[in-house]
C-alpha positions in Angstrom: 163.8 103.4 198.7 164.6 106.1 196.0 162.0 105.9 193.2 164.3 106.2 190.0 164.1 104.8 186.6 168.0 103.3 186.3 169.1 102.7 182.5 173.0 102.1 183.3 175.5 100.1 181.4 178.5 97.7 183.1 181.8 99.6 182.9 185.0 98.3 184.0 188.2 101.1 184.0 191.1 99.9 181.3 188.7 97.7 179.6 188.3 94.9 182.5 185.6 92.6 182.5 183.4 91.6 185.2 184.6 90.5 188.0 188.1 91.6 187.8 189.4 94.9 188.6 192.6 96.3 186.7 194.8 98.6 189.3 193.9 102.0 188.2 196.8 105.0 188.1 196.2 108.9 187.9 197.1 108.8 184.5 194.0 106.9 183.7 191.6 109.0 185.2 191.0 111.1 182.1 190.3 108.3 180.0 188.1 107.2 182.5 186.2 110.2 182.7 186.0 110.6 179.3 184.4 107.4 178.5 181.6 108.0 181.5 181.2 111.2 179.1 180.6 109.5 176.7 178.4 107.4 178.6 176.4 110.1 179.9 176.0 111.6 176.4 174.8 108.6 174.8 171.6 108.8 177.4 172.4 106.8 180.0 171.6 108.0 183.4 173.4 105.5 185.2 176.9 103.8 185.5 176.8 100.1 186.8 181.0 99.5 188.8 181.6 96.1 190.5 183.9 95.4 192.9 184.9 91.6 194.3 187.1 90.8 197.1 189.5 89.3 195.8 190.7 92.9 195.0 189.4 94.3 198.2 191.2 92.2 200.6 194.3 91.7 198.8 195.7 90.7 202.5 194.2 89.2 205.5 192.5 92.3 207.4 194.7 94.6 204.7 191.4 96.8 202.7 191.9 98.2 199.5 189.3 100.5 197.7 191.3 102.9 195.6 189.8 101.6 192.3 186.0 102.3 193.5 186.6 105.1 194.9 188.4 107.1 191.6 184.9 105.2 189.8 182.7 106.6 192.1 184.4 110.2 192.1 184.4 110.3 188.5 180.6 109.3 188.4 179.9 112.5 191.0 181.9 114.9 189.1 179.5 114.2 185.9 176.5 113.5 187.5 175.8 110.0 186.8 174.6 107.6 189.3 176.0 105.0 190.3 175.3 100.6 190.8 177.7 98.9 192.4 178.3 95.0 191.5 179.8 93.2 194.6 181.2 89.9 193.9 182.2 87.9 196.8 183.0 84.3 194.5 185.8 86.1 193.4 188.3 85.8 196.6 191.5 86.2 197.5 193.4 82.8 197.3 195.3 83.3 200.9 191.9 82.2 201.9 193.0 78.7 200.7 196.5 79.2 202.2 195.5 79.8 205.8 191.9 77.9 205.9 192.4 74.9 203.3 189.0 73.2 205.1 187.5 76.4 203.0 187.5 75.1 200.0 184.2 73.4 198.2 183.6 70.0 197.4 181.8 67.8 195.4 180.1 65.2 195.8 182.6 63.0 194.8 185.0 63.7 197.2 187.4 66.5 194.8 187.9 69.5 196.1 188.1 72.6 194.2 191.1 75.0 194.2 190.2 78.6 193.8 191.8 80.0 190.3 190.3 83.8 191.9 187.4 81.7 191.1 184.8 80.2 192.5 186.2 81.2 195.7 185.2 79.7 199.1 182.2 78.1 201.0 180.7 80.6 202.6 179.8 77.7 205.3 183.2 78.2 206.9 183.4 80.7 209.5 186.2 82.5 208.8 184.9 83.0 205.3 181.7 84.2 205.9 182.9 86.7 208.3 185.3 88.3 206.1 182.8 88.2 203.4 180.8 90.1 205.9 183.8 93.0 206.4 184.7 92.8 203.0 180.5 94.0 202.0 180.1 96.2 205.2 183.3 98.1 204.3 182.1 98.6 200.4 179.3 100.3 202.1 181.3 102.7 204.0 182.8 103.7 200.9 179.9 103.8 198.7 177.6 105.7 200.8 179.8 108.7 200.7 179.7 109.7 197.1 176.6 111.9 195.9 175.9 109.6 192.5 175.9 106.0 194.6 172.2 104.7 193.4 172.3 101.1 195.2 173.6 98.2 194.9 173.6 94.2 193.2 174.8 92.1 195.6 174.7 88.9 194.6 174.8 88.4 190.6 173.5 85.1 189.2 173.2 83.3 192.7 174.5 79.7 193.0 176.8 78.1 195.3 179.6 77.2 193.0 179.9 79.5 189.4 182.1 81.8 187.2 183.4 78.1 187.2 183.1 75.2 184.9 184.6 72.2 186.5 185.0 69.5 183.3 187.0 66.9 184.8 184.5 66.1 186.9 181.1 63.8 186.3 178.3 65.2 187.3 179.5 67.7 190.0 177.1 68.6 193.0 178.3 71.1 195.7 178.9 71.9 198.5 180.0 68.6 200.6 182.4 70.3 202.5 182.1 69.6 206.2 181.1 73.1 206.9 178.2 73.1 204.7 177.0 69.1 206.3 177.2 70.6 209.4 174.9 73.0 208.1 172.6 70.5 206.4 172.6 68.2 209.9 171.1 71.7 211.4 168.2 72.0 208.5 167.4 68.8 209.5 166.9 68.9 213.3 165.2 71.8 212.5 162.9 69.4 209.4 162.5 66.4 211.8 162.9 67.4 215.1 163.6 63.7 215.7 166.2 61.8 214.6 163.5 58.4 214.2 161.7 60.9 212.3 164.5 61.3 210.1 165.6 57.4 210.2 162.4 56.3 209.1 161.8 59.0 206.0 165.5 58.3 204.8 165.2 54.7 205.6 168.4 54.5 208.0 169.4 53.8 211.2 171.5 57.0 212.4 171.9 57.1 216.6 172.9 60.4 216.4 172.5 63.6 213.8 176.8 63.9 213.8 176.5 60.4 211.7 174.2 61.8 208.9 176.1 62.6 205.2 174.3 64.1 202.6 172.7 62.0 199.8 175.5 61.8 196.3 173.3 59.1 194.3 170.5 57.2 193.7 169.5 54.2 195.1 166.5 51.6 194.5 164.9 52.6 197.4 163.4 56.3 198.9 164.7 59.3 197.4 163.3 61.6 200.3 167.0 62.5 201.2 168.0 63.5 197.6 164.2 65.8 197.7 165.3 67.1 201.3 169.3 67.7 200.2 167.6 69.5 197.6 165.4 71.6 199.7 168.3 72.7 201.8 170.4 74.0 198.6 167.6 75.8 197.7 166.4 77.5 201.0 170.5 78.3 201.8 170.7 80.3 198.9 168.2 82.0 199.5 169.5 82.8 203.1 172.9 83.2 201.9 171.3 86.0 199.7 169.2 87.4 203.1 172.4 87.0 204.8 174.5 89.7 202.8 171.1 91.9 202.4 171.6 92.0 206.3 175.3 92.8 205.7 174.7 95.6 203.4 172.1 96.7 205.0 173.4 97.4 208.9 176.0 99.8 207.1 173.4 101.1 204.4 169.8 101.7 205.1 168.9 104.2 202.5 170.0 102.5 199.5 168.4 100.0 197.3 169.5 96.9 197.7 169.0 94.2 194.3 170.5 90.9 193.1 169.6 89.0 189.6 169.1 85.2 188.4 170.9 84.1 185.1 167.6 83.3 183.8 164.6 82.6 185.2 164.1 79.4 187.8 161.2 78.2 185.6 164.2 77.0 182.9 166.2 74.9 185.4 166.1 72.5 188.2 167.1 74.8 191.4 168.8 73.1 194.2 171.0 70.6 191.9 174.3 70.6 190.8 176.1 74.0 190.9 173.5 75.2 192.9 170.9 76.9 190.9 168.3 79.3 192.6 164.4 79.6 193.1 163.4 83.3 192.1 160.2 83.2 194.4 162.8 82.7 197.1 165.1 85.2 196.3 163.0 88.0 195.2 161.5 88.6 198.6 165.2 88.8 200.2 166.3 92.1 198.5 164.6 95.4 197.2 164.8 94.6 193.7 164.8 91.0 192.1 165.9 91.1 188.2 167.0 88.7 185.7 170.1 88.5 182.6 168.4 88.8 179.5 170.6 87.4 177.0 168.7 86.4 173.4 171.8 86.1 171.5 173.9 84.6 173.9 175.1 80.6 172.3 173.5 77.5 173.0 171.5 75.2 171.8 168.1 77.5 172.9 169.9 80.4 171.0 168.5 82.5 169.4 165.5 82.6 171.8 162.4 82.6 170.2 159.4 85.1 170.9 158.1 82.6 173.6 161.3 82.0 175.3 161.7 85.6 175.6 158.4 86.0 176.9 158.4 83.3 179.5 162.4 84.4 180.9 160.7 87.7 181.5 156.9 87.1 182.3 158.4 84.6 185.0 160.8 86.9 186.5 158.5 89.5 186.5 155.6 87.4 188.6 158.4 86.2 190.6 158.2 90.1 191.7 155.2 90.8 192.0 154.0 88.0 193.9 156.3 89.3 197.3 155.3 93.0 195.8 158.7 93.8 194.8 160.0 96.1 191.6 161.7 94.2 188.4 164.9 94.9 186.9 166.9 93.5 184.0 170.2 93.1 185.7 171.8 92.1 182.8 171.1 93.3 179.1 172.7 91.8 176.3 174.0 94.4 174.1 177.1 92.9 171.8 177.4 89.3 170.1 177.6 86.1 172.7 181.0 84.3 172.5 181.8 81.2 174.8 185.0 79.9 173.2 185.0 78.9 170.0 180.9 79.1 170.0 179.5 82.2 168.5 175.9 83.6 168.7 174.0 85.3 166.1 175.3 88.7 165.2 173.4 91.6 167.8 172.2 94.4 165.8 171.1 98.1 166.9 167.1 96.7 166.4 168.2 94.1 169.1 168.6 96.1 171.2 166.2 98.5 170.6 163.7 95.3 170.7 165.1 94.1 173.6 165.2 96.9 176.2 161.2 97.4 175.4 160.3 93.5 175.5 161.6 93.8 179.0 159.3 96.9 179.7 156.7 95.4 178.3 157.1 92.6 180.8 156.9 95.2 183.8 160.8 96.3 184.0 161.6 99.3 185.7 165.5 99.1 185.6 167.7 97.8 182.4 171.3 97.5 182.8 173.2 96.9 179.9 176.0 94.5 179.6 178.8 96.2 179.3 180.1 99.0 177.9 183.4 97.2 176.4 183.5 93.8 174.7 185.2 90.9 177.1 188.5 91.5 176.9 190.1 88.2 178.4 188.7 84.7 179.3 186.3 82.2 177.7 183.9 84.9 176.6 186.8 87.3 175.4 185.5 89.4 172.5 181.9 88.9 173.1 179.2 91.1 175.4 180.6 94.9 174.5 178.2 97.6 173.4 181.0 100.1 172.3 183.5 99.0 170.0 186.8 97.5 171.6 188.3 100.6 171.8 185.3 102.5 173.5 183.9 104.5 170.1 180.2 104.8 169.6 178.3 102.9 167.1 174.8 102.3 166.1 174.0 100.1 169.4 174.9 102.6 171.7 172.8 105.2 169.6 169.8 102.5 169.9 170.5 102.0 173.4 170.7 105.6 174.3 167.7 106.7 172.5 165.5 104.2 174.6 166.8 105.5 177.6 166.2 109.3 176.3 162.3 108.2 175.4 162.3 106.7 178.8 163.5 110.1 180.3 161.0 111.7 178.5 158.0 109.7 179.9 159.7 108.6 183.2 156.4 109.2 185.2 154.2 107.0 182.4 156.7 104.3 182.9 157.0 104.4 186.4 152.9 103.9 186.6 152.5 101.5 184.2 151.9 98.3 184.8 151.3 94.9 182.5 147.6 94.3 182.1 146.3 91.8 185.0 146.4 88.3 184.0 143.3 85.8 184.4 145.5 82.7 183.4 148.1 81.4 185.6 150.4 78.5 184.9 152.2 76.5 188.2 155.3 76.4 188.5 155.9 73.8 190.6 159.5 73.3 191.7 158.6 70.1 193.7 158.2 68.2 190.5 161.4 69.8 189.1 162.9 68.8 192.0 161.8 65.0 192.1 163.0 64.6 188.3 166.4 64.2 189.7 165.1 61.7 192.3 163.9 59.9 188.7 167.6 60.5 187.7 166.0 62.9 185.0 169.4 65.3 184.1 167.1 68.4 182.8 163.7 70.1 183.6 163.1 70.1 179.3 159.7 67.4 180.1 158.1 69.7 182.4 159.1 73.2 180.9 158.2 72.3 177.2 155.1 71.4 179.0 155.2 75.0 180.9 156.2 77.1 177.6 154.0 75.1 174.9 150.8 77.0 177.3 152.9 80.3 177.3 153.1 80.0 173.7 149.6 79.4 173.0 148.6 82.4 175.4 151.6 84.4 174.0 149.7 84.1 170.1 146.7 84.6 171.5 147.2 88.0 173.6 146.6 86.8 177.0 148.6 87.6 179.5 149.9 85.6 182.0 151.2 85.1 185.2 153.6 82.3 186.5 152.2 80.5 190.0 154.5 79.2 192.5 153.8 76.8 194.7 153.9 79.1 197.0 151.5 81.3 196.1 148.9 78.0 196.2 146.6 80.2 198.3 142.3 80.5 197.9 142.6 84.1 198.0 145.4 84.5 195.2 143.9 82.3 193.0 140.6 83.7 193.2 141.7 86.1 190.7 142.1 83.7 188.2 139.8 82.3 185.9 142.2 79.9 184.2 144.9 78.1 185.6 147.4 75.5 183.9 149.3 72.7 185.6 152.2 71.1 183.5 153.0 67.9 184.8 152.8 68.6 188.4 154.1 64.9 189.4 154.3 66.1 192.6 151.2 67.4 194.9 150.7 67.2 198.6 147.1 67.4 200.0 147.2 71.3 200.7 147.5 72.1 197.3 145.3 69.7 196.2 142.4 71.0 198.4 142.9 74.6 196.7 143.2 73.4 193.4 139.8 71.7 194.4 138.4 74.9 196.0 139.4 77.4 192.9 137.5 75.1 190.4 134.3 74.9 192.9 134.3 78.5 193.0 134.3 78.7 189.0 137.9 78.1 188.0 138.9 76.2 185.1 141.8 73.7 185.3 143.6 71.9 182.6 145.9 69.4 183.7 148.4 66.9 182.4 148.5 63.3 183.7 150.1 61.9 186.5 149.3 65.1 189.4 150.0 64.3 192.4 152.0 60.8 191.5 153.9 60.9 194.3 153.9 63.4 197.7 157.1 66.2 198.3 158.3 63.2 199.8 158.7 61.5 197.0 156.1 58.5 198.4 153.7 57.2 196.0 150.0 58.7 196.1 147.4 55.6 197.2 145.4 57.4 193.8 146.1 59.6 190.5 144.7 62.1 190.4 145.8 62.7 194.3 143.8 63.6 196.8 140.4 64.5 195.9 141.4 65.7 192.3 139.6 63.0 191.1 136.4 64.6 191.9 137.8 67.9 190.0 138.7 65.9 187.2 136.2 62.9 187.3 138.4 60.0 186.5 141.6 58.0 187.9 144.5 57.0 185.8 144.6 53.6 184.1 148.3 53.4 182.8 151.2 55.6 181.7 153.1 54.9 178.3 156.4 56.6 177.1 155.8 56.4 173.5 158.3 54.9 171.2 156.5 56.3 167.9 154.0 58.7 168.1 149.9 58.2 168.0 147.1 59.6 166.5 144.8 61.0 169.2 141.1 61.3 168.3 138.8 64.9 169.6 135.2 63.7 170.3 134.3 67.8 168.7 136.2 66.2 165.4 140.4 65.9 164.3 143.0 64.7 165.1 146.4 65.7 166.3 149.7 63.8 166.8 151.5 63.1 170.6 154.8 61.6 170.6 156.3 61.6 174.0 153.9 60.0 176.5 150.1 59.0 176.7 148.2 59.2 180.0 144.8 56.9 180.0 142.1 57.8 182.2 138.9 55.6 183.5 135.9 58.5 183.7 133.9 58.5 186.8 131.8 61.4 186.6 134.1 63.0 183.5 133.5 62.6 180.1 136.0 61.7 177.7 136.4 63.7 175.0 139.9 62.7 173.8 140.6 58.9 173.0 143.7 56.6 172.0 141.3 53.7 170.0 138.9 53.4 172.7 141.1 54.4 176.0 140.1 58.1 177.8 143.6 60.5 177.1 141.2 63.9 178.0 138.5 63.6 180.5 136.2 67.2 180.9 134.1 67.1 184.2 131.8 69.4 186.3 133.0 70.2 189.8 131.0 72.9 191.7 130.8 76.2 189.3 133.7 75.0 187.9 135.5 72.9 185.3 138.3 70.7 185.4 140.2 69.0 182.0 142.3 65.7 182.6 145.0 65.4 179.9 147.0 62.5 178.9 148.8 63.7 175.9 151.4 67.0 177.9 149.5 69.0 175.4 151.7 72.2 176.0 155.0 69.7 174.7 152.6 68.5 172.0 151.4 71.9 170.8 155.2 73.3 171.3 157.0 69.8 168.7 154.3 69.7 166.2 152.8 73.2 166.4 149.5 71.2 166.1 146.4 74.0 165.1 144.0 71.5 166.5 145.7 71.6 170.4 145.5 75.2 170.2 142.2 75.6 169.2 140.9 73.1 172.1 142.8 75.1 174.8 141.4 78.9 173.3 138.0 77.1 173.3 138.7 76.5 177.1 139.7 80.0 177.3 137.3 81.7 175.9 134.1 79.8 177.6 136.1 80.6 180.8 135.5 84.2 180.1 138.7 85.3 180.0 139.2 89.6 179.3 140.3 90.3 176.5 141.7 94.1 176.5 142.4 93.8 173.1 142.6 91.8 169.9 144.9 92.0 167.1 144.6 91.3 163.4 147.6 90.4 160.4 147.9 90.2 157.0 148.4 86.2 158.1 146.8 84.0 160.5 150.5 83.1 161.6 151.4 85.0 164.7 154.6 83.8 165.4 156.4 87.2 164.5 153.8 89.2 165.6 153.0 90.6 169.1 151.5 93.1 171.0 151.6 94.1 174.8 149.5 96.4 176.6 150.8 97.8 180.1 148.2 100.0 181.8 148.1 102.9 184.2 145.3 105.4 185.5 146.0 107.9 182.8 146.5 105.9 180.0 148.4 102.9 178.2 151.8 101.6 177.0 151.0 99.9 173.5 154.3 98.4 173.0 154.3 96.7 168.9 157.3 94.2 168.2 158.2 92.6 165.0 160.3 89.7 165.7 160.5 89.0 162.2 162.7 89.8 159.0 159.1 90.9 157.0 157.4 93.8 157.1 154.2 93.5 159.2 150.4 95.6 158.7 149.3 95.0 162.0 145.5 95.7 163.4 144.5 96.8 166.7 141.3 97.1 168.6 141.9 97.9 173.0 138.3 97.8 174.0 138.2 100.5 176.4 135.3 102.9 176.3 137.0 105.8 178.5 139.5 106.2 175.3 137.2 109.5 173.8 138.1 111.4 170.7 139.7 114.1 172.6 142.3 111.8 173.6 145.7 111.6 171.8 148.1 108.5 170.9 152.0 109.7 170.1 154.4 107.6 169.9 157.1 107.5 172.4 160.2 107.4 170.8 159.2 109.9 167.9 156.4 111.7 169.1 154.9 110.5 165.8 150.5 111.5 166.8 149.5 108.6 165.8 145.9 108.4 163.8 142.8 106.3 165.6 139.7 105.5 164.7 136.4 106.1 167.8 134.4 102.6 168.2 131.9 102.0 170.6 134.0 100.5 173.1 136.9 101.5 172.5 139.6 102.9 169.4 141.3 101.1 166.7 144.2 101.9 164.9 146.8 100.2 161.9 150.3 100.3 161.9 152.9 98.9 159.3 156.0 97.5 161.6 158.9 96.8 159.4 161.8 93.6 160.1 162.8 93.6 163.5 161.4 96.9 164.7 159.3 98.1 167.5 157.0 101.0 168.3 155.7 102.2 171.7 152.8 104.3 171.7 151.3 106.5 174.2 147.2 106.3 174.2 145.5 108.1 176.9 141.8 107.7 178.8 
């Protein structure tokens, strides 16, 4: 795989928007090629195209690639390289014409009529073969031109999307009888037996060819809701293997990537439209990425610090844990617009802020989206970089000068990595998965849970990585000293035992109540904590209370703090309580081997993340630092109040990336110490987007330095060993 450094920004010919294609004439060549000049000259080295097949394969067996193929000739003749989108959920509708068992449905029983589209299951056979041409016969084309870079094949992977079907309640997909004969298969292969099968679902099937998927809940198991589940999630991920394959027996020299709306840590993957697991994915292509949109609207928007931070710390562990490079595949560049719903106004710091966040968090491709604003359909007006008519303004400048400073240091870039974290926090998709067995519509519980730890690492300058269940191994978490489990309702014995084995060795683990409630089965645990977590934890839960008004919880080391969503009690065995409700247990601390585990009752990460309580953080940074924890460096304000504030530190053999952001409106004198002793005062620290030799002062183990950040501004500075 070609080692390059891709900055590139989305560019449709005659201002078309992703995923359509506008028929392209001579005549429009030279305003083609000038705008990729302009490209080019703003500092962009790369050009992202898409193509879908609706355009492709406008009749059955009838290929049409003119429009790529000007794209890609232009891109040679001015020496940009080049990305190419595929997007095969935007079909041609003869599909529906001569296949109508093609189409998806949902759960329900509707079926959905491709407007270009969603497009078609990709369970049917016909489809999926001329999904196949359609990507194998891209490649032919693509592989011929000088500037062709690689390719996204997949962007935002679900089963159903670029869709929003309102008239229906709830919709699920795909129940088409393609995709049940394909989820009958994933069973025989689960259960082997259908009595197997009979006897987890509670049913009496004689034969697989009687088995429908689960479309509700009922009173009793919800095993076939975690197993339908299960399925969604592993077929997208083959789904994704699948076209890597396609791409791949044409191409074999190209890099192949795809990219997740947002990281899986935000959603419930498997439900619905069919949202994805990025540990999954990421080890099916060559490059897994993420969209990175801060500004977009919603009622998250804008993200804060944290939620920046955990989209892109998440995505990039997804990464690294199958050993695979990160890429933004989407960066947000012009104001969001869905319909009449407008995000906050996108300004040239933004962006500036933005592209070096996501380096920061490991990135070693950013691909901005897109050159022009939307020029039709629900997001019309929103997204563009350039103005609507292509001219340059202060965000392209911003945007180009980050990929000229990354030009410039390509090889520092290329080596540097984030620092290695000590502190991990599970993500544990089981338990997302069972909240829709509890007929729970959202993840928020768990992930405010997930992200109230983040945040408290994230103020605290401590990196960290995001644990899959997955990577629930002895040897990977022996290289943590800290690990955090949110709400991990769900816990088979396996887990259990090396959750037990890390905090024997000398791990610390905090958890919140109820682990292990219930198996991936969904079957009640015959104790909480399951398996034997209670001797990690010494105690077993008493009750579980979803609080109507919230209570004062009492520290045994003195304070109090509020909790307002559930309380957790705990009967100590061989723990000792040191947080109580009145007189009930809600934190037990016990002893276990070298180690230490902490029973909460009171989802302190949701706590700390409501009510910002001072009290919760200090308890978990004591936790921290009597674990030991590195600390590579610290940082000091002009306020204790590090919510604007933060500082990342990416590493390589020669040297480090100290990247400096000020997410706030106020100017910032900021402080920092990186204890590192091989920094001497021969060494130099520029900074890389001015070259600005920046002034340090020699400590015993290691340098210190001040810098004055104003509003919304960043600095990246070079310091070598």
């Amino acid at each position: 795989m070609e080692k390059f450094f891709p900055v590139s920004v989305w560019y449709g010919a005659k201002r078309a928007r992703a995923p359509m294609i506008t028929p392209i004439e001579e005549k429009d060549i030279p305003k083609i090629e000038q705008d990729l000049k302009t490209i080019k000259d703003a500092g962009f080295n790369t050009v992202r195209f898409w193509y879908d097949w609706f355009t492709a394969e406008p009749l059955p067996d009838v290929w049409h690639f003119n429009e790529l193929e000007i794209l890609l000739n232009a891109a040679d003749k001015l020496g940009l390289r080049a990305i190419i989108q595929v997007y095969t959920d935007s079909a041609p509708n003869w599909v529906e014409a001569d296949h109508p068992d093609s189409l998806f449905v949902d759960r329900s029983g509707l079926k959905i009529h491709s407007q270009a589209s969603p497009g078609y299951c990709a369970d049917h056979p016909y489809v999926r073969n001329h999904i196949a041409d359609f990507l194998k016969k891209t490649a032919e084309v693509a592989i011929s031109h000088d500037c062709f870079l690689g390719w996204d094949i997949w962007s935002e992977p679900h089963i159903v999307q670029w869709s929003w079907m309102d008239y229906m309640k709830d919709p699920w997909f795909c129940f088409c009888e393609n995709s049940i004969k394909r989820f009958r298969e994933w069973l025989k292969n689960r259960y082997g037996d259908i009595t197997k099968l009979n006897s987890a679902w509670y049913r009496t099937h004689r034969d697989w060819s009687e088995i429908i998927p689960p479309r509700y809940i009922s009173l009793s198991t919800f095993t076939d809701i975690l197993d339908w589940i299960k399925f969604n999630t592993e077929k997208i991920a083959e789904d994704l293997g699948w076209k890597y394959e396609c791409i791949h027996s044409v191409d074999k020299d190209h890099i192949i990537a795809s990219h997740a709306a947002i990281s899986s840590v935000y959603g419930m993957p498997g439900i619905s439209y069919g949202a994805s697991d990025d540990w999954k994915l990421s080890e099916k292509v060559d490059v897994w990425g993420t969209s990175f949109y801060p500004k977009h609207t919603g009622p998250w928007m804008p993200l804060k610090p944290y939620q920046m931070g955990v989209a892109l710390d998440a995505t990039y562990s997804s990464c690294k844990s199958k050993g695979k490079p990160f890429w933004v595949g989407e960066l947000q560049t012009g104001d969001g617009v869905t319909g009449l719903r407008f995000g906050s106004p996108v300004t040239a710091d933004d962006v500036d802020r933005w592209a070096w966040y996501a380096l920061s968090r490991g990135a070693t491709g950013l691909n901005y989206y897109a050159w022009y604003p939307m020029s039709c359909g629900y997001e019309v007006s929103g997204f563009g970089l350039s103005e609507p008519d292509g001219a340059v303004n202060d965000r392209v400048v911003s945007a180009g000068n980050v990929a000229k400073a990354i030009e410039k240091n390509y090889d520092k870039f290329m080596s540097a990595k984030p620092l290695k974290a000590e502190v991990g926090i599970i993500y544990n998709v089981q338990s997302h998965g069972a909240l829709a067995g509890l007929r729970e519509t959202s993840a928020d519980i768990i992930r405010k849970d997930m992200f109230g730890f983040y945040k408290i690492m994230q103020h605290n300058d401590i990196p960290v990585n995001f644990l899959h269940l997955d990577d629930m191994s002895s040897v990977i978490l022996s290289g943590y000293k800290v690990i955090f489990a949110p709400l991990c309702i769900v816990l088979n014995d396996e887990v259990a035992a090396v959750l037990k084995t890390f905090v024997e060795n000398g791990g610390t683990l905090i958890a919140d109540g109820r682990i292990g409630w219930m198996d991936e089965n969904g079957n009640l645990s015959l104790k909480i904590p399951s398996g034997d977590l209670d001797k990690v934890f010494g105690c077993l839960e008493d009750y579980m209370l979803e609080l109507r008004e919230s209570l004062n919880i009492k520290m045994k080391s003195g304070g109090t703090f509020e909790n307002s969503k559930f309380i957790n009690t705990f009967i100590p065995t061989s723990g000792e309580a040191i947080g109580f409700h009145n007189d009930k247990a809600v934190i037990v601390k016990n002893s276990c081997g070298k180690g230490t585990g902490y029973m909460s009752g009171v989802l302190l990460g949701n706590t700390y993340l409501e009510n910002d309580e001072e009290i919760v953080e200090k308890f978990v940074m004591d936790i921290i630092n009597s674990s030991e924890v590195s600390r590579k460096f610290d940082v000091k304000t002009d306020t204790d109040c590090r919510e604007n504030v933060e500082v990342r530190l990416n590493e390589s053999e020669n040297g480090y990336i100290c990247f400096i952001f000020n997410h706030g409106g106020s100017d910032e004198n900021i402080g920092i110490h990186i204890s590192d002793p091989a920094i001497t005062c021969e060494c130099t620290a520029k900074s890389m987007k001015t070259n600005e030799e920046i002034v340090f002062s020699k400590m015993e183990t290691g340098i210190e330095f001040d810098r004055k950040i104003s509003g919304y501004k960043t600095e990246v500075i070079f310091i070598e060993k």
